[in-house]
KEKE-3310 file (N, C-alpha, C; in steps of 0.2 Angstrom, whole numbers, plus 5000, padded with zeros to 4 digits):
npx = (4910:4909:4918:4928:4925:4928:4939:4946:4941:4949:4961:4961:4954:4960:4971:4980:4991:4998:5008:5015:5005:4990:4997:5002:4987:4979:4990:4988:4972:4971:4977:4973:4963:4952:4935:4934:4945:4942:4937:4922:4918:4914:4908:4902:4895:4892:4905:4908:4895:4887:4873:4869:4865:4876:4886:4886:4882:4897:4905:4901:4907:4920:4921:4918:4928:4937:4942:4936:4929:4911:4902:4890:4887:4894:4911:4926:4943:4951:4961:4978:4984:4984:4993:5004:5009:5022:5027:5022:5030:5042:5039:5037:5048:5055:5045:5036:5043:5044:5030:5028:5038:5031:5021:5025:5028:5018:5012:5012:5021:5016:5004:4994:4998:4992:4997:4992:4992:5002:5014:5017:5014:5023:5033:5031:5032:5047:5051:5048:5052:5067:5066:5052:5042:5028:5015:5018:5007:5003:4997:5005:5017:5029:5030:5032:5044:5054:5052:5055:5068:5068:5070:5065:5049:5037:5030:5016:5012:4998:4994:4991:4983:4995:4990:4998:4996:4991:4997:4997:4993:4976:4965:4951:4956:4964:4957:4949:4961:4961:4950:4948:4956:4960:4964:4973:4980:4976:4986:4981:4980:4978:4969:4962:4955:4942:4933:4919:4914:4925:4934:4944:4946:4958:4955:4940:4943:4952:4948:4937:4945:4950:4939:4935:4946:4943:4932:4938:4946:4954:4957:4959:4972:4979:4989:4992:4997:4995:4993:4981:4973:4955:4952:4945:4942:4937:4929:4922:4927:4926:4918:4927:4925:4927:4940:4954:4965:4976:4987:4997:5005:5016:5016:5003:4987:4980:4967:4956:4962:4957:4943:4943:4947:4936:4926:4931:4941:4960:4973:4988:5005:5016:5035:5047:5052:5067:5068)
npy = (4869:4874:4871:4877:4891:4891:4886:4900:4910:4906:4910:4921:4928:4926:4930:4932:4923:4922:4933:4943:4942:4946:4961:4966:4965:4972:4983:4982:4984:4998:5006:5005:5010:5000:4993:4979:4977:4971:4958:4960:4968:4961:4957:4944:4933:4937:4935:4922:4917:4911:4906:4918:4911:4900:4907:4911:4899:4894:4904:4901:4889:4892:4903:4893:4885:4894:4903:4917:4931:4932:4945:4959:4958:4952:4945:4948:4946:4934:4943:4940:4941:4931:4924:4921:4933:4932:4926:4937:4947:4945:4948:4957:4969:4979:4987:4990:4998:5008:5015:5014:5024:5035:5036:5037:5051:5057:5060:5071:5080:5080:5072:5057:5043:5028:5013:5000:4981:4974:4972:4982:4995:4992:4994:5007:5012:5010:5021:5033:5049:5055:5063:5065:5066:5063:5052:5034:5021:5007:4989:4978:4969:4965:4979:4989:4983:4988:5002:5004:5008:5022:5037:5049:5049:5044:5028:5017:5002:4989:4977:4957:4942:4936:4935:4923:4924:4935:4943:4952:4957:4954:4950:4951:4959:4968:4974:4981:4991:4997:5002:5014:5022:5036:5040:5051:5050:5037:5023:5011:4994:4981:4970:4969:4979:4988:4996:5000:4988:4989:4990:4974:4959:4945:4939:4935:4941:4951:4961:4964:4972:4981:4989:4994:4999:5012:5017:5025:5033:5050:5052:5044:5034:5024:5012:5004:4990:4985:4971:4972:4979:4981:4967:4956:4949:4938:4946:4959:4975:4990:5005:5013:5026:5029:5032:5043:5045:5039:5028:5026:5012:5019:5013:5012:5008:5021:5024:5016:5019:5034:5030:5029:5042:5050:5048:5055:5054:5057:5055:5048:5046:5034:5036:5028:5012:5013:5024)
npz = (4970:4982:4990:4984:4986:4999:5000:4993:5002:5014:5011:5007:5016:5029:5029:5040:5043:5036:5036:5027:5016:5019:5020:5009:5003:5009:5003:4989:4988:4991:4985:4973:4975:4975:4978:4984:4992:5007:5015:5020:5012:4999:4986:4983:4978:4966:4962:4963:4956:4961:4974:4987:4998:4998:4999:5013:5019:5016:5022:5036:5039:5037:5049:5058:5059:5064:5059:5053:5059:5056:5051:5051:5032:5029:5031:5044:5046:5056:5068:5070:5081:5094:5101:5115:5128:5130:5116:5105:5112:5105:5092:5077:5080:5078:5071:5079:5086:5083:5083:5096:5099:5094:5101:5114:5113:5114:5129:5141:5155:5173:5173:5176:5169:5161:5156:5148:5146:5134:5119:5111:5119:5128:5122:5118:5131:5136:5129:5130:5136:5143:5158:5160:5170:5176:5180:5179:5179:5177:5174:5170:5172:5166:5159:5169:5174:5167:5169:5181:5187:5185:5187:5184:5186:5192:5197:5197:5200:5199:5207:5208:5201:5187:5170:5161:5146:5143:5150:5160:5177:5179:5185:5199:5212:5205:5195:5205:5210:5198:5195:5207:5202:5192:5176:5167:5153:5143:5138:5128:5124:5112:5101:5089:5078:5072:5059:5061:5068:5081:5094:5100:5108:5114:5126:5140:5151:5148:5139:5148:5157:5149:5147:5158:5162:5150:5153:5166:5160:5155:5141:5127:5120:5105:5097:5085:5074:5056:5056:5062:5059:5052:5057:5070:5085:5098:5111:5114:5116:5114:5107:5093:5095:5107:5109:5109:5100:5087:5082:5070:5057:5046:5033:5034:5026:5017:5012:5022:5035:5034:5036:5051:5056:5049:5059:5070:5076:5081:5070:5070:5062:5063:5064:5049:5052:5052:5061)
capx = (4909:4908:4926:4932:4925:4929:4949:4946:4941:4951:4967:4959:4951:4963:4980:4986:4993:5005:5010:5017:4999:4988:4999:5000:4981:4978:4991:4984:4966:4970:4983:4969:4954:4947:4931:4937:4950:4944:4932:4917:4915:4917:4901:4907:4890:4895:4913:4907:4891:4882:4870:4871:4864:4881:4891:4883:4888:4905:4907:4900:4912:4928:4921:4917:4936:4940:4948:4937:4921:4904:4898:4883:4888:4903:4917:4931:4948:4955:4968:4983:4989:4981:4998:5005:5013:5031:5028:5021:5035:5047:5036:5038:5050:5055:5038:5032:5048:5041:5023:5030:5039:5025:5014:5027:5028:5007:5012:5015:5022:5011:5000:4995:4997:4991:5000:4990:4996:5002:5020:5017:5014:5029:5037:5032:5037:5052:5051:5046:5059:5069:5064:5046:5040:5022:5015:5016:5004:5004:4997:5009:5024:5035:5031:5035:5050:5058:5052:5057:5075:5068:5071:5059:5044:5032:5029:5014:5012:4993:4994:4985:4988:4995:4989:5002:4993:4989:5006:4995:4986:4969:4958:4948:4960:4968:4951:4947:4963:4960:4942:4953:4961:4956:4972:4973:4978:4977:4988:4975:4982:4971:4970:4958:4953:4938:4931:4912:4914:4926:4941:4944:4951:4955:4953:4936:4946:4956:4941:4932:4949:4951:4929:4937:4951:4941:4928:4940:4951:4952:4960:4964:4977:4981:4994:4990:5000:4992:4988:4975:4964:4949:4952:4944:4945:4931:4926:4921:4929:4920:4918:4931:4923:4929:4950:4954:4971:4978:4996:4999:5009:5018:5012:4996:4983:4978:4957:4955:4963:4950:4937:4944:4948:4930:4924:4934:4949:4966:4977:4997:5008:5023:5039:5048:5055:5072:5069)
capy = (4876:4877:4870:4880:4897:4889:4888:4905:4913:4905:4915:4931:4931:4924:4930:4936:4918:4923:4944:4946:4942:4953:4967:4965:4965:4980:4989:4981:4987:5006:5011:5005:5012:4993:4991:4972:4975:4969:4954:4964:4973:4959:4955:4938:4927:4939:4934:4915:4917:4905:4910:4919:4905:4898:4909:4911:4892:4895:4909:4900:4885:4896:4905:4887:4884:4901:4907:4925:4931:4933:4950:4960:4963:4948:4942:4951:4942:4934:4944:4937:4943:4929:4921:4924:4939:4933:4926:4943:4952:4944:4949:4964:4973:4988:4990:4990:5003:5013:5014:5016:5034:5040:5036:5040:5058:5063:5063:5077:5081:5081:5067:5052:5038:5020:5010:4994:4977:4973:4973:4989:4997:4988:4999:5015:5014:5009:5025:5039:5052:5055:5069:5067:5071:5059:5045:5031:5015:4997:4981:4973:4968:4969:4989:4990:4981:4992:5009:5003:5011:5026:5043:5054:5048:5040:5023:5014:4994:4987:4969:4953:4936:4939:4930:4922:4925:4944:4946:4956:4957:4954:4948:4957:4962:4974:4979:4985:4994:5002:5007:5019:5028:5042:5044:5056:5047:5027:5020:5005:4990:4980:4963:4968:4984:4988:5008:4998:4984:4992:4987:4968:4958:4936:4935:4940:4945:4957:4961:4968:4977:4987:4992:4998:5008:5017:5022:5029:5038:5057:5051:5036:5033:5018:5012:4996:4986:4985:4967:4972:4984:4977:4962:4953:4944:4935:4950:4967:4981:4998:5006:5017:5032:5032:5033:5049:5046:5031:5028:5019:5012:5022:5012:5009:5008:5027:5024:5013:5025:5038:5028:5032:5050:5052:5048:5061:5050:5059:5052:5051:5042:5033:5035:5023:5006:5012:5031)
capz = (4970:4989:4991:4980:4990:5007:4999:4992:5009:5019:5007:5007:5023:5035:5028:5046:5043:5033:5037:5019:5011:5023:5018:5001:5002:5011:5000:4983:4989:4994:4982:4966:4977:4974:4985:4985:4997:5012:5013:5023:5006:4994:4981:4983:4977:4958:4959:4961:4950:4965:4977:4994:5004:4997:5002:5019:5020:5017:5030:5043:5039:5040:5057:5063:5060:5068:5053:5052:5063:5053:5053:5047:5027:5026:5037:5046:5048:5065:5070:5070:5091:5098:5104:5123:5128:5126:5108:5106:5110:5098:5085:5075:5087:5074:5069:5085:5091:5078:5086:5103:5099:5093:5107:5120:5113:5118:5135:5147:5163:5176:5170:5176:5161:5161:5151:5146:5143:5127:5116:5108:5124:5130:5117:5123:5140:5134:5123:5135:5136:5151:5163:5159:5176:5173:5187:5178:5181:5173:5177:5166:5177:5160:5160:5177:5175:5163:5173:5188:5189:5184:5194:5182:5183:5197:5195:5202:5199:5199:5209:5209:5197:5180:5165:5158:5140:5141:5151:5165:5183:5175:5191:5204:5216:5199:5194:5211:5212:5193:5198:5212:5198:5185:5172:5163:5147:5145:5132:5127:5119:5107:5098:5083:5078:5066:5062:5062:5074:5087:5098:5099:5113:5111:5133:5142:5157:5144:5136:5155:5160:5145:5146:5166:5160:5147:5157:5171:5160:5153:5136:5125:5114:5105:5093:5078:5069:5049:5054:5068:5056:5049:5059:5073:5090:5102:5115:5110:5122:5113:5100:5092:5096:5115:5104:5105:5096:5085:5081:5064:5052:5042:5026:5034:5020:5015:5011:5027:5040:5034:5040:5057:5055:5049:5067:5074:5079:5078:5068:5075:5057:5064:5054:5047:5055:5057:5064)
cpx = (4910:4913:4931:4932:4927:4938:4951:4945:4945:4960:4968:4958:4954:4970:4984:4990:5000:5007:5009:5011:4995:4991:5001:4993:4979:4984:4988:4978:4968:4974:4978:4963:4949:4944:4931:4942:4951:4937:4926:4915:4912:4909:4901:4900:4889:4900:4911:4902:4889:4879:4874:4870:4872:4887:4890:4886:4895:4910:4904:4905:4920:4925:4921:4925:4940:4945:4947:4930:4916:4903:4893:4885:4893:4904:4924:4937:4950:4960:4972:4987:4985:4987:4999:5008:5018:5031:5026:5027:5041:5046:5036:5039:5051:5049:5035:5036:5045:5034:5025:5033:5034:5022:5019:5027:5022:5012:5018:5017:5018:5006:5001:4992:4997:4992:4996:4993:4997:5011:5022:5017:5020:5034:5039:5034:5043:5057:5055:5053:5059:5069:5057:5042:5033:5024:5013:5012:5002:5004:5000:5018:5031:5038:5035:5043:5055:5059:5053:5064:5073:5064:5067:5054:5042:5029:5024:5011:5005:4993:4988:4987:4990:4993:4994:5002:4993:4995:5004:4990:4979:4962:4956:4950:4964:4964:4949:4953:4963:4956:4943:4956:4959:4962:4970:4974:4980:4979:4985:4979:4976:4974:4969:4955:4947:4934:4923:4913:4920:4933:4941:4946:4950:4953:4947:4936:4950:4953:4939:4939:4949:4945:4933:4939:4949:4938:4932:4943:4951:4953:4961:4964:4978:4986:4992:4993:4994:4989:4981:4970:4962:4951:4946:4945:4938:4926:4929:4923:4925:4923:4924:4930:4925:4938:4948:4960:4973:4981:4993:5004:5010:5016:5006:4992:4978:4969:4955:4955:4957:4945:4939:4944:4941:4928:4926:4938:4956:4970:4986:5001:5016:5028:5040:5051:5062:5073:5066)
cpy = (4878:4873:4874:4888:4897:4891:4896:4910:4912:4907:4920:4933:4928:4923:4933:4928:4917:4933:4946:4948:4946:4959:4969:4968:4971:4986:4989:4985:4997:5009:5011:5009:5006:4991:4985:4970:4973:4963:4958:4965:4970:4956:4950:4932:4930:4936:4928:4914:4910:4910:4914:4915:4900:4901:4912:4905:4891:4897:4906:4893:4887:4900:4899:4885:4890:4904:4914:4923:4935:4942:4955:4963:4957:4945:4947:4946:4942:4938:4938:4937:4940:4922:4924:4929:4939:4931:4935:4949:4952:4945:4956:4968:4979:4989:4993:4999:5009:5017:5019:5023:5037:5043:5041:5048:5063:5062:5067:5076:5084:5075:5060:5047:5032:5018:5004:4991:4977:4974:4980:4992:4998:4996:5003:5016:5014:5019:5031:5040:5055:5063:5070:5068:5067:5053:5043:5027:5011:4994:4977:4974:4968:4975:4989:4990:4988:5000:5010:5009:5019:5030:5049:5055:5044:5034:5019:5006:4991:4978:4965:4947:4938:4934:4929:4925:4933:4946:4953:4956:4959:4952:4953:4961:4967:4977:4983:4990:5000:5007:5013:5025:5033:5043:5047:5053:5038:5026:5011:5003:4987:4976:4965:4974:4987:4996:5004:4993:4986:4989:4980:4965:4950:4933:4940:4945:4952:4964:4968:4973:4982:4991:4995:5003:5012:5019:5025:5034:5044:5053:5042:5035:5026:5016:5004:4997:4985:4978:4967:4977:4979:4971:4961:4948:4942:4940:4956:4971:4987:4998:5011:5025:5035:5032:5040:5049:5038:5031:5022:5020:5016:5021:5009:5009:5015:5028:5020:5019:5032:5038:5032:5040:5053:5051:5050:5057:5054:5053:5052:5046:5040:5034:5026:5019:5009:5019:5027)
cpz = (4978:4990:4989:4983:4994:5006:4999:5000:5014:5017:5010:5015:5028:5033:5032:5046:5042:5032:5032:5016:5012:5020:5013:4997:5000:5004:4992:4982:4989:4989:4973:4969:4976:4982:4988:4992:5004:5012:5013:5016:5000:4990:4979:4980:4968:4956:4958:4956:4956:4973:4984:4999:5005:5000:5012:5024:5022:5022:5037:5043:5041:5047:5061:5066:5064:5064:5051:5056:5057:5056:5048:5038:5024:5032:5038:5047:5054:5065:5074:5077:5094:5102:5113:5123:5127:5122:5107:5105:5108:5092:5083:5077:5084:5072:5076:5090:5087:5082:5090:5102:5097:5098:5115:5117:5115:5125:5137:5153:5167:5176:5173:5169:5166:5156:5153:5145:5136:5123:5114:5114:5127:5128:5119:5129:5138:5130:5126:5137:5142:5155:5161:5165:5178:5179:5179:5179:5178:5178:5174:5171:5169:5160:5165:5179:5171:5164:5178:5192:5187:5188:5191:5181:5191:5196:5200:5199:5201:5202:5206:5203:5191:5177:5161:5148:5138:5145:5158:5170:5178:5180:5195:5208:5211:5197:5200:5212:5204:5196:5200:5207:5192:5178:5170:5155:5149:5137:5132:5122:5117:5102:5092:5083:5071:5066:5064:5071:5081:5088:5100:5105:5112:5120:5135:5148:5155:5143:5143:5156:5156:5145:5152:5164:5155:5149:5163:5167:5156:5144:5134:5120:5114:5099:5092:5074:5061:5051:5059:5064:5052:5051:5065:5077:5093:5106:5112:5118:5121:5108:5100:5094:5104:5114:5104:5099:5094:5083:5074:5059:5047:5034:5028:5026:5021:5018:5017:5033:5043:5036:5050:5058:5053:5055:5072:5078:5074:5076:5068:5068:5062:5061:5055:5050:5057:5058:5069)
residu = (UNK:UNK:UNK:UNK:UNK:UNK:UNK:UNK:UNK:UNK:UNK:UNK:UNK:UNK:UNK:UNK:UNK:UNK:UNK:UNK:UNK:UNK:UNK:UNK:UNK:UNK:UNK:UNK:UNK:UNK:UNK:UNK:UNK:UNK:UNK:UNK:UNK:UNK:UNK:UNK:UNK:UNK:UNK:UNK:UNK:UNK:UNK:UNK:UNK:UNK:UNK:UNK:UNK:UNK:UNK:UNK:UNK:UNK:UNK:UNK:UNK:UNK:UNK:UNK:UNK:UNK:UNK:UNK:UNK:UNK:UNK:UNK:UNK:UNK:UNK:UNK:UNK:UNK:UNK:UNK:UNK:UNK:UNK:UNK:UNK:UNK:UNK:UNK:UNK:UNK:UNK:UNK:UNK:UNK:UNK:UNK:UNK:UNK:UNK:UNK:UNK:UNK:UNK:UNK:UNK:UNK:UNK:UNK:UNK:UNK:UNK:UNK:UNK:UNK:UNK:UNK:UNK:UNK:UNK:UNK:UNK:UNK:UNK:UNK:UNK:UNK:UNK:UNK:UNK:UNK:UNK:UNK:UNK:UNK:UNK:UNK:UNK:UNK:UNK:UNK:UNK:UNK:UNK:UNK:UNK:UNK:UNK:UNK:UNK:UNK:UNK:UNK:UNK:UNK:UNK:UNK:UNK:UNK:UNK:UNK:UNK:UNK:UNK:UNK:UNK:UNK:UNK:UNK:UNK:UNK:UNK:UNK:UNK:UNK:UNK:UNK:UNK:UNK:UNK:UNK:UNK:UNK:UNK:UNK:UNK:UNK:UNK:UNK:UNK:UNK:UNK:UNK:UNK:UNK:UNK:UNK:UNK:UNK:UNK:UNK:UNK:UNK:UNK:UNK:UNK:UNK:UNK:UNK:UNK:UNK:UNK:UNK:UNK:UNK:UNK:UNK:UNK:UNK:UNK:UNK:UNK:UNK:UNK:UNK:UNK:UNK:UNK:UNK:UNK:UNK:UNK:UNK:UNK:UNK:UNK:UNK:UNK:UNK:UNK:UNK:UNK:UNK:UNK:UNK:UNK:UNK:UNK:UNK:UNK:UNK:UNK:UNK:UNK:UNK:UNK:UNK:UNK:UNK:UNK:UNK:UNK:UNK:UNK:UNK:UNK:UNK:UNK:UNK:UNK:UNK:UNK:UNK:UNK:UNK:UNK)
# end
């Protein structure tokens, strides 16, 4: 019985394995209204007909493997975005271009933005329409690169090592020159997103910059791929309630999103992959 739950969770609960599955999940769950559809929820010592101590077991067997983090009610799944920045940014480039218009269309002229590390992010610079008038600033030398040639916008580059993993100046010499700065809005990337457990991150260096840049900045927007909700990563950044705006998937899952939107987070829907 306790092999056969371990098999069973380690399906359901760590299907960032295989994208398809995950997404499947989520639209299975939200389209029937099944409170089943995310583990956290799951009545799982009824399904097996075996106690909770056993299923207790289980879950700390799959988090021992690092296949989902234990949390107060269940277990949340790993996110799946714990690869390096350039795997990262091979991955789901039209889903992600999708994202990115969204997000580049909140900013104004006048404004200083911070663009955080991250692919999605990546996106949106990429995005941001021409004569926007807005100081730029990223500690991601990828950003940088791709706003460099550009004459309508003020670009200011955050020094110091980069982490080849997170793809951005992350040590103290970047944190001291953040500290310096107030944006106006901070486009916040993000590993693992949960409306309960909060914003995720898989480095603890990651982790401390993004706590920096939320406390410095007027605004924060963020943009999630489907397999970053109800997920999880190693270091908690804050909670959801310091999001003013959240970019999603156009077939995000309906009854999920909600959660969010009850906590007074606006909600921005992307279109579709090839608009």
């Amino acid at each position: 019985m306790f092999m056969l739950i371990v098999a069973y969770y380690s399906v359901e609960c760590f299907s960032g394995r295989g994208d398809h599955v995950r997404k499947d999940s989520h639209a299975r769950g939200t389209a029937e209204g099944d409170p089943e559809a995310y583990p956290k929820r799951w009545s799982s010592s009824g399904k097996f007909q075996t106690s909770e101590d056993t299923i207790r077991r289980a879950l700390r067997d799959l988090a021992a493997q690092g296949l989902c983090t234990r949390v107060y009610g269940g277990a949340l799944a790993m996110s799946p975005a714990s690869g390096s920045a350039l795997q990262r940014r091979k991955e789901f480039t039209d889903r992600k271009l999708a994202l990115g218009k969204k997000m580049a269309s909140m900013v104004r002229s006048g404004q200083l933005l911070f663009i955080d590390a991250g692919s999605t992010n990546l996106a949106a610079a990429r995005s941001l329409p021409e004569g926007i008038g807005a100081t730029v600033a990223t500690h991601d030398p990828t950003i940088a690169s791709v706003l460099a040639s550009r004459t309508d916008l003020t670009l200011i580059t955050i020094g110091g090592q980069v982490n080849p993993l997170i793809g951005a100046a992350v040590d103290g010499q970047a944190l001291r020159m953040i500290l310096g700065m107030r944006p106006d809005l901070l486009f916040l990337g993000l590993c693992a997103l949960d409306a309960d457990n909060g914003i995720a991150a898989f480095q603890n260096e990651d982790a401390q910059m993004k706590r920096a840049l939320i406390e410095q900045s007027g605004s924060v927007a963020m943009a999630v791929l489907n397999e970053k909700l109800s997920a999880s990563a190693p270091f908690h950044v804050g909670s959801v309630d310091a999001v003013a705006d959240l970019v999603v998937e156009a077939d995000a899952p309906r009854s999920l999103i909600s959660t969010f939107k009850s906590r007074g987070v606006r909600i921005h829907w992307a279109g579709t992959h090839s608009t």
